[in-house]
C-alpha positions, -999 to 999 in steps of 0.1 A, spaced: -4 -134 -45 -19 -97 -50 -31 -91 -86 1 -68 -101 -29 -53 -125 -43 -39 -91 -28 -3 -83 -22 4 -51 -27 42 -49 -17 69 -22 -47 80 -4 -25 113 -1 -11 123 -30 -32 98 -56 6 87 -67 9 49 -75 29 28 -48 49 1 -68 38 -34 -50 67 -54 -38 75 -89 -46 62 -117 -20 40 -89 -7 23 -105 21 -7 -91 47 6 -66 74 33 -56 51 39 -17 49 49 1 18 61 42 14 48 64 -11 79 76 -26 63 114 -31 49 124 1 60 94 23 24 83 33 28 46 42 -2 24 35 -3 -13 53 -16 -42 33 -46 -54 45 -55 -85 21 -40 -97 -8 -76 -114 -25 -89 -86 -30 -63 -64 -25 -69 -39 0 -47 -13 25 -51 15 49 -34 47 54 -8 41 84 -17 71 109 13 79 136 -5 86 166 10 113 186 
């Protein structure tokens, strides 16, 4: 499981995104601000990407 010391941190808006319970890779998560959604990449180390809609 993800560290919950880690921050996981809108690469928007620099808001924190709260991590959810049982968070596993692939998951996606919603800045509650702006709505940028980030995808979790790994859990050890934690790392995520900005989700980018494609038009």
């Amino acid at each position: 499981m993800a560290d919950a010391n880690l921050k996981i941190t809108c690469p928007d808006c620099n808001s924190e995104i709260p991590q959810i319970e049982g968070m596993v890779v692939g998951d996606i998560l919603e800045c509650s601000e702006c709505g940028t959604e980030v995808e979790i990449q790994s859990l050890e180390p934690l790392t995520y990407r900005e989700l980018i809609e494609e038009k």
